[in-house]
TIBABA-652364 format. One record per residue (C-alpha): chain; residue in one letter; residue number from 1; x, y, z. Coordinates in nm, 4 decimals, padded with zeros to 6 digits. Example, Ala and Ser with C-alpha at 12.3 -4.5 7.8 and 13.67 -1.06 7.14 Angstrom:
<lumfis>
- chain;resn;resi;x;y;z
- A;A;1;01.2300;-00.4500;00.7800
- A;S;2;01.3670;-00.1060;00.7140
</lumfis>
This chain:
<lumfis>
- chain;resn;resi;x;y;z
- A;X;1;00.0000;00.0000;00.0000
- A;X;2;00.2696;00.2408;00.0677
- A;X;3;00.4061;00.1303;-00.2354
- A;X;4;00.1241;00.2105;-00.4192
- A;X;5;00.0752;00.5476;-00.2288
- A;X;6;00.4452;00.6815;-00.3094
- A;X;7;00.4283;00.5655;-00.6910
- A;X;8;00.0680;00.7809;-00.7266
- A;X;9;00.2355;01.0926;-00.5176
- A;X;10;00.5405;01.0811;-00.7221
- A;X;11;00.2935;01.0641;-01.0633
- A;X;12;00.0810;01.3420;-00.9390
- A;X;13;00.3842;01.5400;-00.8638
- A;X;14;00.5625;01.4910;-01.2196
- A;X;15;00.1968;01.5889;-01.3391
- A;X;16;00.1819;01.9102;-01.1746
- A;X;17;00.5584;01.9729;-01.2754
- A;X;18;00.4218;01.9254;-01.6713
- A;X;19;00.1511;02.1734;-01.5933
- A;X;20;00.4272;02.4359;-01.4878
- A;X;21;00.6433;02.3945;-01.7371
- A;X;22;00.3339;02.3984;-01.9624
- A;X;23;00.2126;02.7383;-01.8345
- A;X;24;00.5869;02.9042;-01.7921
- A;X;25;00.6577;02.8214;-02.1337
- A;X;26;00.9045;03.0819;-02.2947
- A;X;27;00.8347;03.3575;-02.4167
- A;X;28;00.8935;03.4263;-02.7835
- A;X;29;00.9301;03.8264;-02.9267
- A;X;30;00.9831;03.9316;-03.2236
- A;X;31;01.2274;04.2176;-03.3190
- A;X;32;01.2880;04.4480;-03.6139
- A;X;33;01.5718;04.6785;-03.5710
- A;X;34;01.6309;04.9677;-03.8124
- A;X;35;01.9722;04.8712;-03.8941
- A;X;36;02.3664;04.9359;-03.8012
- A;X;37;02.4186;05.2900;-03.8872
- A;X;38;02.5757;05.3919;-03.6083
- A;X;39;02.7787;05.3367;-03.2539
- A;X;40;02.4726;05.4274;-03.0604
- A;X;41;02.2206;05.1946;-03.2365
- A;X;42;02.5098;04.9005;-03.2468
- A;X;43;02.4465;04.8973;-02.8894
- A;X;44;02.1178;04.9604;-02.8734
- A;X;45;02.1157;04.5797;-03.0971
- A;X;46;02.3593;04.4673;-02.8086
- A;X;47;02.1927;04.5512;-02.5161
- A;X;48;01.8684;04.3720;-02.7032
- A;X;49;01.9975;04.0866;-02.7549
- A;X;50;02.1795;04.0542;-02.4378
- A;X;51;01.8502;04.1278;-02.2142
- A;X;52;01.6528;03.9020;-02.4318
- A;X;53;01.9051;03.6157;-02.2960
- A;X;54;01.9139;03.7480;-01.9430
- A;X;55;01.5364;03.7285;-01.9424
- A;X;56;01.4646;03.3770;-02.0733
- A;X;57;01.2907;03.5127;-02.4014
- A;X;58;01.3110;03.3146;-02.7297
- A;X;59;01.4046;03.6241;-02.9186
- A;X;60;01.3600;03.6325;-03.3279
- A;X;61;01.5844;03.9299;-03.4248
- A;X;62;01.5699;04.0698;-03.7973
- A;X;63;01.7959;04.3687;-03.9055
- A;X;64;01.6170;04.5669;-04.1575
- A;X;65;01.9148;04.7378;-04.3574
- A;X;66;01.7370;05.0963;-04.3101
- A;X;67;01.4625;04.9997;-04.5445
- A;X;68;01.1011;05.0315;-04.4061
- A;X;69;00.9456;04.7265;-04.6528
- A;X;70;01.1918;04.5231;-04.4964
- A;X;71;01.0600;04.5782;-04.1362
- A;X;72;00.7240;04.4960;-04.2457
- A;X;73;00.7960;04.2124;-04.4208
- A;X;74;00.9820;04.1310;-04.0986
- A;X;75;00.6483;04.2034;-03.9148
- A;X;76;00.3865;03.9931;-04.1231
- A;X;77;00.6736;03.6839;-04.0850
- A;X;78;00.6308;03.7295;-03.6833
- A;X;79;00.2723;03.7659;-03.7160
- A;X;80;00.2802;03.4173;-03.9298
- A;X;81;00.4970;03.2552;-03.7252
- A;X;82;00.2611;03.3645;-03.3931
- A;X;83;00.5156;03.5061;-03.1303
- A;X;84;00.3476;03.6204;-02.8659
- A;X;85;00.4738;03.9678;-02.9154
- A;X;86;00.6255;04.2087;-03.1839
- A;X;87;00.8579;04.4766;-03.1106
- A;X;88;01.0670;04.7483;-03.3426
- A;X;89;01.2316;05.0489;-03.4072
- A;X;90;01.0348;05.2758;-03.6364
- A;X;91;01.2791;05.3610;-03.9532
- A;X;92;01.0581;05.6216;-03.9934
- A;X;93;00.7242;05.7855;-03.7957
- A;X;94;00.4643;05.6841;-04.0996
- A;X;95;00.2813;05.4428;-04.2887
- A;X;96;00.2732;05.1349;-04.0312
- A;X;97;-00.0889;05.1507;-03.9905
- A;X;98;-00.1924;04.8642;-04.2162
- A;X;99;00.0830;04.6250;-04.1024
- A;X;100;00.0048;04.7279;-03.7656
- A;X;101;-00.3693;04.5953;-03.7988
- A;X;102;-00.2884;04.2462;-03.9056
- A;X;103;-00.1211;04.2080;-03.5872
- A;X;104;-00.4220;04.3356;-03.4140
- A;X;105;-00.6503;04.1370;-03.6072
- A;X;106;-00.3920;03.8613;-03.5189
- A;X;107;-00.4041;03.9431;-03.1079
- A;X;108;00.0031;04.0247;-03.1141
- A;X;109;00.0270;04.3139;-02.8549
- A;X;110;00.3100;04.5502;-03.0603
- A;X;111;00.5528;04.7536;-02.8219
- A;X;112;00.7685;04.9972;-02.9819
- A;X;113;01.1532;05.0846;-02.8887
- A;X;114;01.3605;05.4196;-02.9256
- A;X;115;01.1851;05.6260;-03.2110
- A;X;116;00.7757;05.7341;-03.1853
- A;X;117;00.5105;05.6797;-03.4980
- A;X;118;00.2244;05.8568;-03.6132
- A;X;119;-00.0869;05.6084;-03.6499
- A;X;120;-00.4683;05.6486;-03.7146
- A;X;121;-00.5450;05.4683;-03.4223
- A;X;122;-00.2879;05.4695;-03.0999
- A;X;123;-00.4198;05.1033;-02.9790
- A;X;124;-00.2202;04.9788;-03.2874
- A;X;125;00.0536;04.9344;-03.0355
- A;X;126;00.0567;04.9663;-02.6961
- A;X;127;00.3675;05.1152;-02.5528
- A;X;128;00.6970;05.2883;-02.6460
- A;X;129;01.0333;05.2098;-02.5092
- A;X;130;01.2974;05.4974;-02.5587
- A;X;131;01.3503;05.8342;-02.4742
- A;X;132;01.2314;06.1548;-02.4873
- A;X;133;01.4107;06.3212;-02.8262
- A;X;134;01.2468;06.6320;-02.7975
- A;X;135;01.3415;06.7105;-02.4653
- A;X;136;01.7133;06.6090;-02.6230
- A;X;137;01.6939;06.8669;-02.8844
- A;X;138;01.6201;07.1176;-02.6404
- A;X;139;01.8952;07.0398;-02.3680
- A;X;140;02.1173;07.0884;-02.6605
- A;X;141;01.9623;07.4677;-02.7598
- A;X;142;02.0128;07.4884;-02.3679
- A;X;143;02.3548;07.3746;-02.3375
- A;X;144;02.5042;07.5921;-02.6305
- A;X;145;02.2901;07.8981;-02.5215
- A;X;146;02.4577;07.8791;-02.1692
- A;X;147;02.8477;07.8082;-02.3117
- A;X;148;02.7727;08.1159;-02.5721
- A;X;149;02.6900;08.3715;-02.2599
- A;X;150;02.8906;08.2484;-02.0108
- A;X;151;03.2327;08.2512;-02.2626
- A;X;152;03.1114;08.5535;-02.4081
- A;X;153;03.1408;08.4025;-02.7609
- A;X;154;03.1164;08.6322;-03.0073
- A;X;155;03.0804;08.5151;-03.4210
- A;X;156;03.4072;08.4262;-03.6188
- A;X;157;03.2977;08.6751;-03.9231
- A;X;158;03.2239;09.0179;-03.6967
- A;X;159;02.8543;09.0112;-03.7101
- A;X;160;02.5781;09.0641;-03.4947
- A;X;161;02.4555;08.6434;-03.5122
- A;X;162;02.6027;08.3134;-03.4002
- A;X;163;02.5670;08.1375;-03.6817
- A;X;164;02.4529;07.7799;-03.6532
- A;X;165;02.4823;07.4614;-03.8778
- A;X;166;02.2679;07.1905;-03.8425
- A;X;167;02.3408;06.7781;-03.9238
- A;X;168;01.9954;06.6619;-03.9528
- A;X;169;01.9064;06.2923;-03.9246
- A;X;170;01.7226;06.0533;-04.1457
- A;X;171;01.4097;06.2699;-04.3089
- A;X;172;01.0782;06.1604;-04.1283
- A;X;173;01.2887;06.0155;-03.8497
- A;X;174;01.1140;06.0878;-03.5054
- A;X;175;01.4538;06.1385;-03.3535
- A;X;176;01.4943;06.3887;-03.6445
- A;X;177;01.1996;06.5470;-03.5813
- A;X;178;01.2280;06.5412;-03.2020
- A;X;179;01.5330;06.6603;-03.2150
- A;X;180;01.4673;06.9697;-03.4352
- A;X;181;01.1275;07.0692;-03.2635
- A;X;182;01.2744;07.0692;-02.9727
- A;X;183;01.6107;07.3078;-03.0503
- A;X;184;01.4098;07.5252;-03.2277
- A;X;185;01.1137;07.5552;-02.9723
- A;X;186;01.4457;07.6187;-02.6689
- A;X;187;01.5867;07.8484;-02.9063
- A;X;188;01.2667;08.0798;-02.9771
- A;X;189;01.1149;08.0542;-02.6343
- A;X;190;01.4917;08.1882;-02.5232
- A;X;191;01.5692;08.5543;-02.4172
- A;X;192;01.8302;08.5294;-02.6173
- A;X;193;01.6669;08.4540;-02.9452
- A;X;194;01.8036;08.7333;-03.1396
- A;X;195;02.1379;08.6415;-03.1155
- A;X;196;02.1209;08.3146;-03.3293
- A;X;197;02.0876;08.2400;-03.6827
- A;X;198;02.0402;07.8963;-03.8722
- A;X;199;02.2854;07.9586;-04.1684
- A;X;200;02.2088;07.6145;-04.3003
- A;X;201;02.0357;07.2692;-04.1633
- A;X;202;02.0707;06.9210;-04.4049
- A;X;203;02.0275;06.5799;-04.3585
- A;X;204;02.3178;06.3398;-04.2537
- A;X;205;02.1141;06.0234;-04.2613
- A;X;206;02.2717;05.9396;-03.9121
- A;X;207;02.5843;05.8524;-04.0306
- A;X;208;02.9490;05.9543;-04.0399
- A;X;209;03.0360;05.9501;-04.3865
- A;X;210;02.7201;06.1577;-04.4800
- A;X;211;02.7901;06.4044;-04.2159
- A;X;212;03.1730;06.4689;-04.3287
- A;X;213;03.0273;06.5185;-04.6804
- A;X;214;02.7721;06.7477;-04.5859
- A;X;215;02.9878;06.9601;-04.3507
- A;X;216;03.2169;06.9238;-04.6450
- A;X;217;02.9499;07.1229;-04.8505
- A;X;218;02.8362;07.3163;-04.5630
- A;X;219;03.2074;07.4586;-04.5472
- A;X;220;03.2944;07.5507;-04.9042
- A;X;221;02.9522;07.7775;-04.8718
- A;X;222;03.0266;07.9322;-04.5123
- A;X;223;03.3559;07.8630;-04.4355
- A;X;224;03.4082;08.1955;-04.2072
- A;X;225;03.0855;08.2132;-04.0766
- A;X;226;02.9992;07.9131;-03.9279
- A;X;227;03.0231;07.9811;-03.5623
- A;X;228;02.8346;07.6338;-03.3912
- A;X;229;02.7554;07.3025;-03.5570
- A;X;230;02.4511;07.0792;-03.3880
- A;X;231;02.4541;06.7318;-03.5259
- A;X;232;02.1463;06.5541;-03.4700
- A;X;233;02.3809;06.2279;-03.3454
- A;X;234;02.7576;06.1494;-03.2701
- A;X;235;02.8768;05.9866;-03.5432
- A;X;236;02.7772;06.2557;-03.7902
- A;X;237;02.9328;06.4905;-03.5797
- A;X;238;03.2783;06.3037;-03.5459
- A;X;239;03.2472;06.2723;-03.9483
- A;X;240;03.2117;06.6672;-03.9430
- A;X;241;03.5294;06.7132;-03.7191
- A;X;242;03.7237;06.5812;-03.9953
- A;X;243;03.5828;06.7985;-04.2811
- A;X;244;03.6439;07.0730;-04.0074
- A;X;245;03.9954;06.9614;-03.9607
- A;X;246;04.0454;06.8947;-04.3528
- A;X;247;03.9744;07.2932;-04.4246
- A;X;248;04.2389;07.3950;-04.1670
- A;X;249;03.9745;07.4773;-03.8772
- A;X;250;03.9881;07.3972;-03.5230
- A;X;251;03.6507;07.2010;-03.4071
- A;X;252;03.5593;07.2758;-03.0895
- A;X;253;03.7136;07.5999;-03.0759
- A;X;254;03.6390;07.7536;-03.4352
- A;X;255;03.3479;07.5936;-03.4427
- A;X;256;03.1778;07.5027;-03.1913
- A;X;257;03.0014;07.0844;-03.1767
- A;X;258;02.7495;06.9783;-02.9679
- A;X;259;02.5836;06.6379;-03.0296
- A;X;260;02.3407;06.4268;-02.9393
- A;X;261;02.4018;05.9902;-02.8312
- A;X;262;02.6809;05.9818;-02.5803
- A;X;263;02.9195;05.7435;-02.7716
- A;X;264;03.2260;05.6185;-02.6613
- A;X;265;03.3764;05.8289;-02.9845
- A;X;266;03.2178;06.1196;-02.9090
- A;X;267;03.3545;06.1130;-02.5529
- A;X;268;03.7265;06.0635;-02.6850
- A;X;269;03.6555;06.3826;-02.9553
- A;X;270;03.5969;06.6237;-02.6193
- A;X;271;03.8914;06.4160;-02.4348
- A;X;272;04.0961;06.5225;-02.7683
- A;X;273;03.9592;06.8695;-02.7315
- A;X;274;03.8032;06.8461;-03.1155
- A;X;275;03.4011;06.8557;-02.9688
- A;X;276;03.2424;07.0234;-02.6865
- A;X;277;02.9244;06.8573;-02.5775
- A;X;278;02.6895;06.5578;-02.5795
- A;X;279;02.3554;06.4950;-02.5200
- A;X;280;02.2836;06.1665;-02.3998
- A;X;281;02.0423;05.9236;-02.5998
- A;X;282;02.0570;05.6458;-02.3502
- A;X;283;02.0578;05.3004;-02.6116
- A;X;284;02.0736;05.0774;-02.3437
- A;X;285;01.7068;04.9784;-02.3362
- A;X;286;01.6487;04.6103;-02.3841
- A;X;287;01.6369;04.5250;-01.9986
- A;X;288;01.2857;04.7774;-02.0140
- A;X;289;01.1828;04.6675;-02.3052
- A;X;290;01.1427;04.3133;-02.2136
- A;X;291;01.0560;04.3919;-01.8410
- A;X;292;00.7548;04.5543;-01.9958
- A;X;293;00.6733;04.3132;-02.2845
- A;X;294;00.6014;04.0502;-01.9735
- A;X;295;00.3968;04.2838;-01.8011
- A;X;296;00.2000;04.3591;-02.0892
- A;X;297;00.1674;03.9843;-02.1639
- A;X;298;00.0490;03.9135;-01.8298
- A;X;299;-00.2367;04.1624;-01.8393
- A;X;300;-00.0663;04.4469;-01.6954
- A;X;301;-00.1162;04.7929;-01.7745
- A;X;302;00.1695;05.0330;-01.8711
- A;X;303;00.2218;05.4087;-01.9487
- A;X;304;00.2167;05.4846;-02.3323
- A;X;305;00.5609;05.5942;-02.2987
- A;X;306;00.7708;05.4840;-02.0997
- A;X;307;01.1700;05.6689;-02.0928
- A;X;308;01.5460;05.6220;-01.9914
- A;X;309;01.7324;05.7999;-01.7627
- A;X;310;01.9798;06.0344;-01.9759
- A;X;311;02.2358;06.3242;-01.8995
- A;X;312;02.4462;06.5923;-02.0657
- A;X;313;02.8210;06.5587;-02.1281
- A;X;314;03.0620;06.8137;-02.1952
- A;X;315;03.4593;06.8536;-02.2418
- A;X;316;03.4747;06.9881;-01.8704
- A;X;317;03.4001;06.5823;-01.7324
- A;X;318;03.4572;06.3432;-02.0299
- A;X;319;03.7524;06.2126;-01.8869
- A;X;320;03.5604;06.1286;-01.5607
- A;X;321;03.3082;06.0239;-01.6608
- A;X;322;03.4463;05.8199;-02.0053
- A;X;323;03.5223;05.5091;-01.7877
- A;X;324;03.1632;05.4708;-01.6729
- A;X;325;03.0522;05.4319;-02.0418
- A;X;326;02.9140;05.1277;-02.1417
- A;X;327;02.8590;05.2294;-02.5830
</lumfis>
């Protein structure tokens, strides 16, 4: 009888250890990213990946080469293949509506990472993981605006206007929308309004090649004038320092660079003296991300945006603070 008693225990117990495993089965997301275009969004894929492990998920990961079809076709294969949830980075802020409905129609809860999107309906996706690029644009206007009064900066060509360049990002890019909206708003709702001009403002794309090319361009039109350069990332900024340096000007000091990431690169340019400031865009967001894809998948509720903790950099503690940096 006891025999017969242990053998049912130890059957009901392997039993109820089949029904947990059953319901804690693992989690499967899957993830479009925009690309590899820069430093920052290298580790943005990093940190993804690396929190997706940390966290048990089953994660399907598809790099889109910077092409939006490519993300939806990435989409409709993760709606096909039924994960249980889809995330992605927005190439750009338009036309996911459609794609965004066959998940819906599919019940796949959508949760989107780093850049925002413009949709007909906002319960086409539930969340957004990232950070907050309009506030960026405007610690930048902030930063620059405090640095021009407190050094008493005065323009390179003897007029009455600190001339400004801008490095755009990719066109109908949040983060290059963001970004703009908010330097522009800082700038206008500023005291010191009057004192700045936008000599010229192009897009870079986000990357360094296209931002040596257009500061390139930028400098055979204004070489004299250009008093402050504002690229809309790092790595188009560290491409203009070396257009800057190629037509015998000092960055940093001729012209004046303030960025926006927080690279690694970026950090050894103001180290080197060759940029002045950096606005953080924290990339490190996967840990989030996936904290509040189970949360969501569990019934939870969450805030429609949800941010990262970022600061501003400048030459003054990039030395100090260049150890701490994990991108």
């Amino acid at each position: 009888m006891r025999l017969v008693k242990a053998v049912l225990a130890a059957s009901i117990g392997a039993a109820i250890a089949l029904s947990s495993s059953v319901q804690a089965k693992q989690i499967t997301i899957g993830f479009s990213q925009i690309g590899a275009e820069s430093e920052w969004r290298t580790a943005n894929t990093n940190d993804v990946k690396r929190a997706a492990k940390e966290n048990g998920i089953n994660l399907k990961f598809s790099d889109a080469q910077q092409k939006q079809e490519n993300q939806i076709k990435a989409i409709r294969t993760f709606i096909a293949q039924k994960v249980d949830l889809i995330g992605f980075v927005p190439i750009v802020a338009t036309g996911w509506d459609n794609i965004l409905r066959e998940a819906k129609r599919a019940k796949i809860p959508v949760l989107i990472m780093d850049r925002d999107l413009t949709v007909s309906d906002p319960s086409l996706y539930v969340a957004k993981i990232g950070t907050d690029m309009y506030t960026e644009g405007r610690k930048v206007f902030d930063w620059l605006d405090e640095y021009v009064t407190k050094n008493n900066i005065k323009p390179r060509n003897g007029g009455d206007k600190i001339n400004i360049v801008i490095l755009e990002g990719t066109v109908g890019a949040s983060a290059t929308t963001g970004r703009g909206n908010g330097f522009n708003d800082a700038m206008n709702d500023s005291d010191n309004k009057d004192k700045y001009k936008i000599l010229a403002s192009q897009t870079g794309d986000f990357t360094r090649q296209k931002g040596q090319e257009v500061m390139e361009s930028f400098l055979k039109s204004n070489r004299n004038d250009i008093d402050v350069l504002f690229a809309m990332n790092d790595d188009m900024a560290l491409g203009a320092i070396q257009a800057i340096e190629a037509a015998g000007l000092k960055p940093s000091k001729d012209i004046i660079i303030v960025s926006v990431d927080g690279v690694k690169g970026i950090f050894q340019a103001m180290m080197d003296g060759k940029a002045n400031a950096t606005v953080e865009c924290n990339p490190l967001q996967g840990d989030l991300f996936f904290k509040t894809a189970q949360k969501i998948l569990k019934g939870e509720s969450v805030p429609k945006s949800v941010f990262v903790e970022e600061g501003v950099y400048t030459s003054d503690n990039a030395a100090e603070v260049f150890p701490t940096r994990q991108y």
